[in-house]
C-alpha positions, 0 to 999 in steps of 0.5 A, a space after each residue: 186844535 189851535 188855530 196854526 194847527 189847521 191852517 193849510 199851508 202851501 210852500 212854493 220852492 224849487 231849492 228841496 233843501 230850502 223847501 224842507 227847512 221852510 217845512 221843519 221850522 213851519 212844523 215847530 211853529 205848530 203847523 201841520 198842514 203844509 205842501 211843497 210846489 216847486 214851479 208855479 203852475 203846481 201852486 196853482 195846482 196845489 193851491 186849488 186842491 189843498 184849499 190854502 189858507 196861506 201861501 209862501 211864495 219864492 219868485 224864480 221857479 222852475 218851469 215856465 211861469 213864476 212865482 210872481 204871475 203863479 202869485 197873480 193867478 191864486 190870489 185873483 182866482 182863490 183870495 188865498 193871501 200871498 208872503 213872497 220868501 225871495 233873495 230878489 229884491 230888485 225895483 223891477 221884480 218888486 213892483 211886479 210883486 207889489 201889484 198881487 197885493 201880498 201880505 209880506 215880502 221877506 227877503 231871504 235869509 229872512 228871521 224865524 219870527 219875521 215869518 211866524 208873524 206874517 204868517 199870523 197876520 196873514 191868517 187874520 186876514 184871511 
């Protein structure tokens, strides 16, 4: 099995349509091992139990934490590197999710290849 193959996956979302597109086009880039969380304290969760290699992140989720702080959390807990997918692109909510060290922040409508190649450098260094 190639690499993408066994490399797990977690898509943090609240919009299920968003989510599943994300999945489709994961699933094309030969990925297989792919969960969906829609709040942040289930990618906490989820994180922990599937044993990501690689987490995409949105920033306003449902539920009382956000994809910043669930973001903080997983990667001070687990090393699991962080791509934030979000429409927000305020100073305020950058320099937050600057300081959880991500490997990507990629603004949404963002590029096929633009995720494709976070996701690999991500693994890299994961």
């Amino acid at each position: 099995m190639a690499k993408t193959e066994k490399a797990k996956i977690l898509i943090v979302e609240d919009d299920r349509y968003a989510a599943i597109c994300i999945k489709q086009t994961l699933e094309s880039f030969g990925f297989n091992a792919i969960e969906i969380a829609v709040s942040g304290e289930e990618a906490v969760r989820k994180a922990k139990e599937m044993n990501a290699d690689v987490v995409l992140m949105d920033i306003v989720l449902k539920g009382k934490m956000d994809g910043i702080e669930a973001a903080g959390m997983i990667k001070e807990q687990l090393g699991i590197p962080i791509i934030y997918l979000t429409a927000y692109s305020d100073d305020k909510r950058v320099q937050r999710a600057k300081a959880t060290k991500p490997v990507g922040y990629l603004l949404k409508p963002f590029l096929q290849s633009d995720l494709q190649q976070g996701i690999e450098i991500a693994l890299q260094r994961h």
